[in-house]
C-alpha positions as CSV (number, residue, x, y, z in Angstrom):
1,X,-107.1,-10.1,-92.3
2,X,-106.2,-7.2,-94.4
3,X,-105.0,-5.4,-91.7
4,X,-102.8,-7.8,-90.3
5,X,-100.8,-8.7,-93.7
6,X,-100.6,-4.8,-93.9
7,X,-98.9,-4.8,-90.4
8,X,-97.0,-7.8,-91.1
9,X,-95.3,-5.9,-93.8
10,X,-95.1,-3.2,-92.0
11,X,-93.0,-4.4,-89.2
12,X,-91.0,-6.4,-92.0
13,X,-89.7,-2.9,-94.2
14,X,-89.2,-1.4,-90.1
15,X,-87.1,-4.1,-89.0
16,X,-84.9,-5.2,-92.1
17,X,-81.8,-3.9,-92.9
18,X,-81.1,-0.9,-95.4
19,X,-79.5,-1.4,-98.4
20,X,-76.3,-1.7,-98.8
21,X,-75.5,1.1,-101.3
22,X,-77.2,3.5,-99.0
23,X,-75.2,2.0,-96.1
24,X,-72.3,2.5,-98.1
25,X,-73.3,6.2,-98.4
26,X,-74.1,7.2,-94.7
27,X,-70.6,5.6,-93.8
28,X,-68.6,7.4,-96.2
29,X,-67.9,10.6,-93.8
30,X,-66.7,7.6,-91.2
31,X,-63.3,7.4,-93.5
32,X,-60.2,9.4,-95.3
33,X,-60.5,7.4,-98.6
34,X,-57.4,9.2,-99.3
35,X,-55.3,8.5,-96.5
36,X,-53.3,5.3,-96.4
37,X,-54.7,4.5,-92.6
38,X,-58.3,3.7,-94.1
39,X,-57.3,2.8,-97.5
40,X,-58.4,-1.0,-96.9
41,X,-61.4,-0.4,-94.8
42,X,-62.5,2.5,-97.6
43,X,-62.0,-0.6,-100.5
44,X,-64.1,-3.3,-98.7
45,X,-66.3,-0.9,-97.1
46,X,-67.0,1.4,-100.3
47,X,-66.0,-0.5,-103.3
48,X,-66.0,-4.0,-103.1
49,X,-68.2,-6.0,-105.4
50,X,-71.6,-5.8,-103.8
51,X,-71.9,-10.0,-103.7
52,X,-68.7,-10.0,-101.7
53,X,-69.5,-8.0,-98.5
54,X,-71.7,-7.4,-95.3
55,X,-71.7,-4.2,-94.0
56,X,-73.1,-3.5,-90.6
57,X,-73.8,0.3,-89.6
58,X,-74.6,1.9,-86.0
59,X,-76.4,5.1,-85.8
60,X,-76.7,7.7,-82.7
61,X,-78.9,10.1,-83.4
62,X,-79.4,9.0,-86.9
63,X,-75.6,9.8,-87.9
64,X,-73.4,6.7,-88.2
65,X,-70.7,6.6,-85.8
66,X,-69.1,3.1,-86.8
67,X,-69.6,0.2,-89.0
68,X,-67.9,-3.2,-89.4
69,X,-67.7,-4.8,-92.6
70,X,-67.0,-8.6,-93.7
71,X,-65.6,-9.6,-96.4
72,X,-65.2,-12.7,-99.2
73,X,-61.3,-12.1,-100.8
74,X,-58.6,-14.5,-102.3
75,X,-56.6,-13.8,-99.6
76,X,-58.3,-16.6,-97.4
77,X,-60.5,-18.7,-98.7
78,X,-62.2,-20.1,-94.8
79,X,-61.9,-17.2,-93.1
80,X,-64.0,-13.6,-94.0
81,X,-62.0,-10.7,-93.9
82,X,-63.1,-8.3,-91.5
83,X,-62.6,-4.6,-90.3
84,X,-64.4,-2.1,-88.3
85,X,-64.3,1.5,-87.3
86,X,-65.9,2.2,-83.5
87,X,-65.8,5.6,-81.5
88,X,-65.5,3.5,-78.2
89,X,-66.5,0.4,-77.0
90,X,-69.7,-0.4,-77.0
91,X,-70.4,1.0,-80.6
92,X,-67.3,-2.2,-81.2
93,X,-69.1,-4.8,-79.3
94,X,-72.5,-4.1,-80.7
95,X,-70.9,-4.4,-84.6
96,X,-69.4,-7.5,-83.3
97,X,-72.5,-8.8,-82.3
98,X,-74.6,-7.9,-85.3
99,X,-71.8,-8.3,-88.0
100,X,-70.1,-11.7,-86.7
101,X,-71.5,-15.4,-86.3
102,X,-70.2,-16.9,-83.2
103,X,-68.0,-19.2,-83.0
104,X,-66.7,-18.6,-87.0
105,X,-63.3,-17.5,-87.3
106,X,-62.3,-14.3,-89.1
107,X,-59.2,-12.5,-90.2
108,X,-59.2,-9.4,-88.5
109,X,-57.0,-6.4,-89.5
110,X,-58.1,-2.9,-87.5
111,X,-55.8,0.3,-87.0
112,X,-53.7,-0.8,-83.7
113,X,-56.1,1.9,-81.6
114,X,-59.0,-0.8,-82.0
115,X,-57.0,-4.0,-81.2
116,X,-58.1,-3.4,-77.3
117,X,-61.2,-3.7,-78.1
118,X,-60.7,-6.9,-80.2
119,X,-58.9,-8.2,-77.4
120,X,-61.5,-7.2,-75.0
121,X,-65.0,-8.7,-76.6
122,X,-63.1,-11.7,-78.7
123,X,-61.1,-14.1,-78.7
124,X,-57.9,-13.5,-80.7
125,X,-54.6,-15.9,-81.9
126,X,-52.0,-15.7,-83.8
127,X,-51.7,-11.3,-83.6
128,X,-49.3,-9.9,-85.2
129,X,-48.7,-5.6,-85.9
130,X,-48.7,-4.9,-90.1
131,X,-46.6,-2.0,-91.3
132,X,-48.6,0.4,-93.9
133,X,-46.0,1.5,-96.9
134,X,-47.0,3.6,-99.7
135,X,-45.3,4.4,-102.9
136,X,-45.2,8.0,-104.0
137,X,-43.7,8.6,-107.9
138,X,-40.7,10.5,-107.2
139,X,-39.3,7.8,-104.9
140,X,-40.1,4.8,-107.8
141,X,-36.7,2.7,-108.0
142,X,-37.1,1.5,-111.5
143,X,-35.6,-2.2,-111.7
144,X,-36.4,-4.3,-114.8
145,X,-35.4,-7.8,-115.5
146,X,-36.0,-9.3,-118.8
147,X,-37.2,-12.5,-117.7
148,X,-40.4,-11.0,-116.4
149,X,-43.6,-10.9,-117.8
150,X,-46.5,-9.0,-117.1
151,X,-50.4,-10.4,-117.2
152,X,-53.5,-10.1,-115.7
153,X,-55.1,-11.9,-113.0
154,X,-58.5,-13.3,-113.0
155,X,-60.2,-9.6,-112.1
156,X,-58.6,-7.8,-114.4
157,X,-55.5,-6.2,-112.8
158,X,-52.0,-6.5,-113.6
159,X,-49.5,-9.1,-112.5
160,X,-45.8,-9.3,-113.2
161,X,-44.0,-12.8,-112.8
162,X,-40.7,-14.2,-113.5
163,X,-40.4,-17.9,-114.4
164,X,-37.0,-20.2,-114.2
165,X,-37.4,-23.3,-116.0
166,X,-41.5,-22.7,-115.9
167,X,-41.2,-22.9,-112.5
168,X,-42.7,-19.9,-110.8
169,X,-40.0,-17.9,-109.2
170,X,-41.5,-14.5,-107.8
171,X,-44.5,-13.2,-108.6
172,X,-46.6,-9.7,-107.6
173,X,-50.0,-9.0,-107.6
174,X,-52.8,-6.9,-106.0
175,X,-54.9,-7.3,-103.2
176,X,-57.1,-5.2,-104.1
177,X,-57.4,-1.7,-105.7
178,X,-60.2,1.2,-104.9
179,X,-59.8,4.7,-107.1
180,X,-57.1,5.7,-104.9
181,X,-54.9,2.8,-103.7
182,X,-54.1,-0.4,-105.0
183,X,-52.0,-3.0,-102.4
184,X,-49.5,-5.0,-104.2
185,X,-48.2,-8.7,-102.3
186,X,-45.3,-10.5,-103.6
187,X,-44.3,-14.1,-103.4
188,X,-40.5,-15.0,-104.1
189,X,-39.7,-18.7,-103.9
190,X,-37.1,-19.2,-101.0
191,X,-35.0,-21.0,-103.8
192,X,-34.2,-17.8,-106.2
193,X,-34.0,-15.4,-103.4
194,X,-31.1,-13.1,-103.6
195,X,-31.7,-12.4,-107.4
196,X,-33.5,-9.4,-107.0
197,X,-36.4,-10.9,-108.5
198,X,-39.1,-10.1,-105.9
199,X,-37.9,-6.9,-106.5
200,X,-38.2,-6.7,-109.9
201,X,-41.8,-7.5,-109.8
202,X,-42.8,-5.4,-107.5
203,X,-41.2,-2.6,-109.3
204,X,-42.8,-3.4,-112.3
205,X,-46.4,-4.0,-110.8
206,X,-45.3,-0.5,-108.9
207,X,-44.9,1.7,-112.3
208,X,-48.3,0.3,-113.5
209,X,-50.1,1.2,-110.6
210,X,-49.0,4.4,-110.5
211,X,-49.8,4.7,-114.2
212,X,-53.5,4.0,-113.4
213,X,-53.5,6.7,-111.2
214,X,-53.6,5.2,-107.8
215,X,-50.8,4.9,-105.1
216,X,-49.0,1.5,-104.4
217,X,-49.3,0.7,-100.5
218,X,-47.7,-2.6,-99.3
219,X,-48.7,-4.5,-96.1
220,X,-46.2,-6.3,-93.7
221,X,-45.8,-7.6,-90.9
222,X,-43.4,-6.4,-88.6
223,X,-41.3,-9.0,-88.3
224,X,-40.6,-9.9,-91.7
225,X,-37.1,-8.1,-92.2
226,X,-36.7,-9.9,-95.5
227,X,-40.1,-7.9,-97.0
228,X,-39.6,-4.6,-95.3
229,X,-36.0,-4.8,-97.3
230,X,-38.1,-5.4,-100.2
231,X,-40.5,-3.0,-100.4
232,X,-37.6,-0.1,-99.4
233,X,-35.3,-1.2,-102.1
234,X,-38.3,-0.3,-104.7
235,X,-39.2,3.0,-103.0
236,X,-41.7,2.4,-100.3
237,X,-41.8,4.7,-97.4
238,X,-43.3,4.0,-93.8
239,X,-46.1,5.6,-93.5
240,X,-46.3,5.1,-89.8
241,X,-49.8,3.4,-89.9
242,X,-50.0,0.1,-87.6
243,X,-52.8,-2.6,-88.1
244,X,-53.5,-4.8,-85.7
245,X,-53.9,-8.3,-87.2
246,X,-55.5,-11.3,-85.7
247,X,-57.1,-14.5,-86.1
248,X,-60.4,-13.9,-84.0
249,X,-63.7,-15.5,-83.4
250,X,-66.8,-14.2,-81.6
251,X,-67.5,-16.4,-78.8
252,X,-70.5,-18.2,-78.6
């Protein structure tokens, strides 16, 4: 009887997963943390509150050569963000099938290189292609407005708003922020546009971010003439970088 609780347990500590801080560490060489191509994957993958991630590893050889992670964020409150990082595509559909639950939707955002392979094992909507833009000081357009006000949100970070008759009229914030990056997003209401205030915020929000240290990035989609204008105006500079963007689902 001994035996067989000891084998049990055995088989249990074999077959479970690692933890995820050592996870964390053997995918670390997978990423540039300082390069604005894996800045998102690096926060969620790296730096995300523990209680708000899944992170799935594959090893050859004992080395990781991809993970996918899944994450819980503010940005949707049904769907998990997830990314992944794959040397081809069988690493891919393995993460896929160990990281995702079929049949639950995800929002999906991968360098463009990997959307084939999204394509190819799930089944994708509503794709669009995100432009990477990063901030770097000596290109900061400094625009203030008087009628904003900066705060913090519920995390801690900084948020600049500008109300009209305490009725929000534009407002930025951040996504998220690791010790290199920190993406801002801005909402201006349709009804106050042309006022510069979108771009007052974002500004603002700008100049504190780099104050911390880190470098502003800001995420659109290609389409959206009206945010790449935006994010130009303050100083933001293509970076080149493409994500692939997608509402996808594992199939059952």
């Amino acid at each position: 009887m001994v035996s067989f609780v000891a084998d049990v347990i055995l088989h249990f500590m074999a077959s479970s997963s690692p933890p995820l801080e050592r996870v964390r560490a053997d995918i670390r060489s997978l990423l540039k943390a300082q390069a604005a191509s894996d800045a998102l994957a690096a926060y969620y993958a790296l730096h995300a509150p523990t209680h708000q991630v899944k992170v799935v590893a594959h090893y050859a050889e004992n080395q990781p050569n991809g993970f996918l992670v899944s994450a819980r964020t503010g940005l949707d409150l049904f769907r998990p963000l997830v990314t992944f990082r794959a040397p081809e595509a069988s690493v891919a559909e393995w993460l896929f099938r160990e990281g995702l639950t079929p049949g639950r939707p995800v929002y999906l955002t991968v360098p463009q290189a990997l959307g084939p392979w999204a394509n190819k094992f799930l089944d994708v909507s509503e794709v669009e292609l995100h432009r990477v833009y990063r901030l770097r000081a000596d290109r900061h357009q400094v625009l203030m407005n008087v009628l904003a006000v900066t705060g913090y949100d519920a995390n801690g970070a900084p948020r600049v708003e500008i109300r009209s008759r305490n009725e929000l009229g534009a407002v930025a914030g951040l996504n998220w922020q690791s010790p290199d990056f920190a993406e801002i997003y801005v909402y201006t209401d349709p009804a106050v546009r042309g006022r510069g205030w979108g771009k007052a915020v974002v500004s603002i929000l700008s100049g504190l971010v780099l104050k911390s240290g880190r470098t502003p990035l800001y995420v659109v989609a290609e389409s959206n003439d009206y945010s790449i204008r935006l994010a130009e105006a303050v100083g933001f500079e293509d970076t080149g970088v493409r994500e692939f963007v997608a509402n996808a689902v594992l199939p059952a």
